[in-house]
Structure formats: C-alpha cells, structure tokens
ROKE-882504 format. One line per field, with one value per residue (C-alpha): residue in three letters; x, y, z. Coordinates in steps of 0.2 Angstrom, whole numbers, plus 5000, padded with zeros to 4 digits. Example, Ala and Ser with C-alpha at 12.3 -4.5 7.8 and 13.67 -1.06 7.14 Angstrom:
residues 2
resn <- c(ALA  SER)
u <- c(5062  5068)
v <- c(4978  4995)
w <- c(5039  5036)
END
This chain:
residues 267
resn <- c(UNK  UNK  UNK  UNK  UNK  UNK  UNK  UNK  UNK  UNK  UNK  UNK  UNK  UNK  UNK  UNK  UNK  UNK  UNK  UNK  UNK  UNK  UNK  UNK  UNK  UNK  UNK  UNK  UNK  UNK  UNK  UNK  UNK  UNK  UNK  UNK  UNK  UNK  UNK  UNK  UNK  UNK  UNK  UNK  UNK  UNK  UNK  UNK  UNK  UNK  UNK  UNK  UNK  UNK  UNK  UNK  UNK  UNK  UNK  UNK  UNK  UNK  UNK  UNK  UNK  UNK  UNK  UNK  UNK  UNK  UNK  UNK  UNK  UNK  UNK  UNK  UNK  UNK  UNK  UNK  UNK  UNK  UNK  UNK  UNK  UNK  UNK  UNK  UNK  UNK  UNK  UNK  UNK  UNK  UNK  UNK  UNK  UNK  UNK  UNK  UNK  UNK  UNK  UNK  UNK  UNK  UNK  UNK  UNK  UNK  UNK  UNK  UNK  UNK  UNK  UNK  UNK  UNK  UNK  UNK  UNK  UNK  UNK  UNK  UNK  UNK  UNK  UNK  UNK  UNK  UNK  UNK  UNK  UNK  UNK  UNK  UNK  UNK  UNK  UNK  UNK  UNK  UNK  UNK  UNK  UNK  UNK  UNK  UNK  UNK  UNK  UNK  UNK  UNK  UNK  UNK  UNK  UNK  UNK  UNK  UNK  UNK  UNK  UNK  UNK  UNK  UNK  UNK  UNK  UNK  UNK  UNK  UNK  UNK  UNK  UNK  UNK  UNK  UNK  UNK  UNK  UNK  UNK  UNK  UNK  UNK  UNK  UNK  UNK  UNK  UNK  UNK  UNK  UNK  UNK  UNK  UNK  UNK  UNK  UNK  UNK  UNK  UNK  UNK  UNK  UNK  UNK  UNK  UNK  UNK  UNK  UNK  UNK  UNK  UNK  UNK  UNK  UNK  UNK  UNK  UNK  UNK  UNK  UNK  UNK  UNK  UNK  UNK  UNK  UNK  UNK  UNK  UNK  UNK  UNK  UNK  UNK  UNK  UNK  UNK  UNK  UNK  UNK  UNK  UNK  UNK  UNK  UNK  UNK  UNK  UNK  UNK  UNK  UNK  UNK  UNK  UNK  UNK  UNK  UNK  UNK  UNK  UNK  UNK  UNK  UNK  UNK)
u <- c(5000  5006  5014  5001  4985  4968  4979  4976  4993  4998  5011  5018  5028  5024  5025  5043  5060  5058  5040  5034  5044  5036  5021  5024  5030  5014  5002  5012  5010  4991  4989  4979  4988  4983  4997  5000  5012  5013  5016  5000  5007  5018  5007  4993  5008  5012  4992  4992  5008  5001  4983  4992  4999  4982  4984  4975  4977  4970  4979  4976  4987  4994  5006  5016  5018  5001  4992  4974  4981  4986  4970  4961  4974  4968  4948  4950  4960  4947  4931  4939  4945  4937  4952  4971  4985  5002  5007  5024  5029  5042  5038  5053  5062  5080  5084  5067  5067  5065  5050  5051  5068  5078  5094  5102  5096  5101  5114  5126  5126  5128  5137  5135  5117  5118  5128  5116  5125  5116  5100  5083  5073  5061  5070  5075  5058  5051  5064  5059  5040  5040  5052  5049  5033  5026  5031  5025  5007  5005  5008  4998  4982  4988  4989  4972  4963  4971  4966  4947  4948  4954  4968  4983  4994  5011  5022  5037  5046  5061  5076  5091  5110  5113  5101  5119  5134  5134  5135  5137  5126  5113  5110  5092  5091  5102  5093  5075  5079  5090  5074  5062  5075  5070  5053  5051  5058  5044  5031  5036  5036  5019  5009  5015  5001  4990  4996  5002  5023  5032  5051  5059  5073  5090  5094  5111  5115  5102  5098  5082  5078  5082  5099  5102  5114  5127  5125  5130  5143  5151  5149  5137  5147  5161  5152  5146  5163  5170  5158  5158  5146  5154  5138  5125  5107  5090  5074  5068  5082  5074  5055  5058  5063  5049  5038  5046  5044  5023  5022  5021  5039  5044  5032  5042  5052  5048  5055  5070  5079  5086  5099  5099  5114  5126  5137  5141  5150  5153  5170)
v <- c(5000  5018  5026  5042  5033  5041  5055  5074  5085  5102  5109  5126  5131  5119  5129  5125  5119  5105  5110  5104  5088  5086  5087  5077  5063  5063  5064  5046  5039  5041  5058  5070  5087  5105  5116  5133  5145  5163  5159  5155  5150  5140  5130  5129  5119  5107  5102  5098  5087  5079  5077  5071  5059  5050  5058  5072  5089  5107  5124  5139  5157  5158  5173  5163  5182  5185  5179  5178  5168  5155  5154  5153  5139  5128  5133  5129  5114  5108  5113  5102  5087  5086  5085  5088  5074  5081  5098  5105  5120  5124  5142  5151  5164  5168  5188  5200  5202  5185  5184  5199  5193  5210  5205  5220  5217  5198  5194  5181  5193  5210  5204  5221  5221  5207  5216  5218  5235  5238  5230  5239  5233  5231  5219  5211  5208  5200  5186  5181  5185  5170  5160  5158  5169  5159  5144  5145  5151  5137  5124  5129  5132  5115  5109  5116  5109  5090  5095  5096  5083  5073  5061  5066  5070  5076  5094  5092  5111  5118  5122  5123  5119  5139  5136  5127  5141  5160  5168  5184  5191  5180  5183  5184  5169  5160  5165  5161  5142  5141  5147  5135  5121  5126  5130  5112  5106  5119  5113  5093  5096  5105  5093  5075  5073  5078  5063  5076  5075  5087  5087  5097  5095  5104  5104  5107  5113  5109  5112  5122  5139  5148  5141  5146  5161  5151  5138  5151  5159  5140  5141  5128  5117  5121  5121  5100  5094  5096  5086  5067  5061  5075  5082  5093  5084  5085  5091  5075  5068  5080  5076  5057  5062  5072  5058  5045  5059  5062  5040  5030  5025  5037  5034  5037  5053  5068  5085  5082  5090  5078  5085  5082  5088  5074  5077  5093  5098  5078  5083)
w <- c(5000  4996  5012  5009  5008  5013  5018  5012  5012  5014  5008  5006  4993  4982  4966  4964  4970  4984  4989  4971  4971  4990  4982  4968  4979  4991  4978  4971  4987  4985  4995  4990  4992  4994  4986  4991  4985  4982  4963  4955  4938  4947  4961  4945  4935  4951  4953  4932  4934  4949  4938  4923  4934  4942  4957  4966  4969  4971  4974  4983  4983  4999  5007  5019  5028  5028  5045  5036  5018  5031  5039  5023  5013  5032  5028  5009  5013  5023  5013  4997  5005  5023  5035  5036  5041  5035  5033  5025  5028  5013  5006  5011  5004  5004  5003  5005  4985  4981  4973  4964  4958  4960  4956  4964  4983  4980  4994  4982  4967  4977  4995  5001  4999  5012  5025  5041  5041  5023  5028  5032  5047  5036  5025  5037  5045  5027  5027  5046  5042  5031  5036  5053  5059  5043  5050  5065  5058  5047  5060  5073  5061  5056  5072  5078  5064  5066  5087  5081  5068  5082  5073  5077  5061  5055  5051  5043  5042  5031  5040  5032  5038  5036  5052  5057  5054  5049  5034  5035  5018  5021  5043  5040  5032  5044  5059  5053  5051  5067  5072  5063  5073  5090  5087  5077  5096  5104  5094  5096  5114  5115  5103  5106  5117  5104  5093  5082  5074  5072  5061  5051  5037  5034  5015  5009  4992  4981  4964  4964  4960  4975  4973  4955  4960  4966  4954  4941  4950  4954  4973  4975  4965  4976  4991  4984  4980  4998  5005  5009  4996  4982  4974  4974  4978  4967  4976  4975  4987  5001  4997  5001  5017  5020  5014  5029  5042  5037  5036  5049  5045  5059  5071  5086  5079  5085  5087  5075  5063  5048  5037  5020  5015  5009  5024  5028  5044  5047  5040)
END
C-alpha cells in the first residue's frame, strides 16, 4: 500500500524547487495534496503534473507572511478534501526580494546588499516573516485543525544547515531556520500529546531555483565537492525524506531536525 494513503497534504511552497517535488511525491504515494504557494502560475503547474499523473490535487494562493492567507489555505483545505493529516511548511524565501527577483538586493550577486550594516529593518523583517513567523502560523492552524479533527497528524518544516553556521550576507536567512530548529523542538514538545509530529529538514546545496545564483557563479558546485558524498542533491532527494517523516515510517520521531545535506559539517 502507498505510504500516503487516505491522507490529504499540505504543503507550502509547492509551486517550485523541493515544495513541488514534495508534492509530487505525496500525491504518488496516494495523498491528496493541497498546494500553496505565492506563485499561482507555478502552484497551478504542480496540481496539472500531479493530475496528469492520476493523482489528486487542488491549489490555493497563499502569502506565507500573511496571517489571514494561512487561515484561509487551512479553511479551503478543509472545505475540498474534509480534513488535514500532514502539513509541509516549505515556502521560504532567501533575501526580502526573492519573489520579485531583483537582482540588485540579491545577497550572492551584490554581497553588500547582504551586510546587516546595509540592511533595512524592514528587509529584514520579510525574510523572518515567512520563514519563521510563517512557519510558525502554518503549523499551529495545522495543528488546531488536526486538534478538532481529532487524529493526530504530521508537520514536517524547512530548516536549512545555514540554520547550522553563519553567513554573514545571508544573517536573515540564517537565523530564521536556526529558528524553525528550535521552534520544530517547541512545537514537538507541545503537541506530542496531541498525537500530532512534528520534524523538520535541513537541506544542503540543492539544485532548485532559489539556489540558482550560486550555481552560476560556481559556489554551490564548490560548496558540493567538499563534501563526503561529492555532489550537489536534486529536490527529490529532500521530498523522500519528508515523505518518511509524514508516514508511519517514523512513528516514534519527534522533534528532529534531519539533514539532508550529503554530509556537511561531518567533515
């Protein structure tokens, strides 16, 4: 039997990068799966892949900084497919600009523009508003929901191993997923009793699009050859860890962070 059975699946971000192949691999393992990203062009694209496929899928346009998107992608989740067993929080950004893609403020093209000394407060802010604030939101709603529904269930976060080390241009970045460790452990704490999961993941490099910068500049490259396993990972190689941490596979994990990140700081 498919690990994602009878299940229905949020997950954020799923218009692109890791939250699509997420996605992907939970509608193949017979989930159904709400997607929700910012990017309607993109989170539309995910649902048809997933359709094209046999599987089942809807999407809804949610702002992972906006309190009140959140609570509606939880009310439309519900209203199409009844209940909530796994969410995925994966939207994230990695400089304030991302979305709007403004080269100029990106923190790997223009270093400077990283600087906390060259950073606004309110550029600041944005990247901990969805990255962590965001986070949080999306999994207590979940979490409240899965509470009524009375099953228990599962949240698997994105942390990251910048969560791990700093790096100076991208601080924001850095300390929104230290923070989406701890409040994974927070949360795991608070709703064990509730029958409710809660993980997170650490990618390393990656291909996806956030990652594209330093893949044209040669730093993630770089950055994969020093590693023990040598390479730089697909999305797919993070979305089948988030599928065992939503399965019954993990049963009894709780409250961890994985990394999935072909080794780094093992050497």
């Amino acid at each position: 039997m498919a690990q994602m059975t009878d299940k229905v699946a949020i997950v954020t971000g799923g218009g692109s990068g890791m939250g699509r192949a997420t996605s992907l691999c939970f509608a193949d393992e017979g989930a159904a799966v709400m997607v929700a990203d910012v990017n309607d062009t993109g989170g539309e694209q995910t649902v048809a892949l997933i359709e094209q496929a046999g599987g089942r899928a809807a999407f809804v346009h949610t702002d992972t900084a906006d309190e009140a998107s959140i609570v509606n992608l939880i009310d439309e989740s519900v209203g199409t497919y009844g209940r909530i067993d796994a969410m995925v929080t994966a939207a994230g950004i990695s400089y304030s600009e991302f979305v709007e893609k403004d080269e100029s403020t990106d923190p790997w093209l223009n270093p400077r523009e990283g600087l906390i000394l060259s950073k606004s407060t309110e550029r600041w802010q944005k990247v901990l508003d969805v990255n962590l604030t965001g986070v949080m939101i999306c999994a207590r709603e979940a979490a409240r929901q899965m509470i009524k529904e009375g099953h228990g269930g599962t949240i698997v976060n994105f942390a990251s191993i910048a969560g791990y080390a700093p790096a100076p241009t991208i601080a924001d970045y850095c300390v929104s997923k230290a923070g989406v460790v701890m409040l994974t452990k927070c949360l795991a704490a608070e709703l064990g009793r509730s029958g409710i999961r809660v993980n997170a993941v650490a990618p390393g490099p990656i291909e996806t699009g956030m990652t594209q910068s330093l893949i044209e500049l040669g730093r993630l490259q770089k950055q994969a050859e020093a590693l023990p396993l040598g390479r730089i990972a697909q999305p797919e190689e993070v979305a089948n860890v988030v599928l065992f941490l939503s399965s019954e596979g993990s049963s009894y994990i709780t409250g961890k962070t994985i990394g999935v990140d072909g080794g780094t700081y093992t050497v």
